[in-house]
N, C-alpha and C positions, 0 to 999 in steps of 0.2 A: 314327917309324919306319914304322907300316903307310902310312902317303903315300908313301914310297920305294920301299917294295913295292907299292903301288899303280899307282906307273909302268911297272913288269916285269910284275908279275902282277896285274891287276885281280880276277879271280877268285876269287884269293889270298886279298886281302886284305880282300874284300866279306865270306869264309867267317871270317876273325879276328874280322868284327865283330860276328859272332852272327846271320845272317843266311844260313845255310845254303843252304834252295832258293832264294835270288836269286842265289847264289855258283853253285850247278847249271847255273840257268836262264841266268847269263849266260856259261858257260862253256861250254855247247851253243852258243851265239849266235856267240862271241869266235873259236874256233877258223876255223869256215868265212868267218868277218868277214876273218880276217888273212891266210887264205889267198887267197879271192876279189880281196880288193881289196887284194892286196899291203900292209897295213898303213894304208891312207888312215884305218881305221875306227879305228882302236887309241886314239887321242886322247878321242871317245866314251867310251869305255869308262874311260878314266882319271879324265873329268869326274862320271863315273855311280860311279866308286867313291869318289871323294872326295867326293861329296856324301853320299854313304852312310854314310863315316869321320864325318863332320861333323854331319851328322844323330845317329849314335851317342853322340857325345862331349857335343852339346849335351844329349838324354835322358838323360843318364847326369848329368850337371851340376843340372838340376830334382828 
């Protein structure tokens, strides 16, 4: 479920994973990203929160 949130709200779902000021830092980043560049950036930020989901899930498995 947070990967499907992660396509809508990357910021979202970076803060579900326990990982607070990455969720901050890339939500100051994300907004002016989607605005400037009409959304070209948004993809980025999808790949950066899924790695993050996936990073979590493997720590969490060890």
């Amino acid at each position: 479920m947070n990967y499907i949130l992660a396509i809508l709200l990357p910021p979202l779902s970076i803060a579900l994973t326990g990982r607070i000021f990455l969720a901050i830092v890339t939500f100051i980043i994300w907004i002016p990203a989607l605005i400037f560049s009409g959304g070209l950036t948004h993809p980025m930020f999808i790949l950066l929160a899924w790695l993050i989901i996936f990073q979590s899930r493997e720590s969490r498995g060890h």
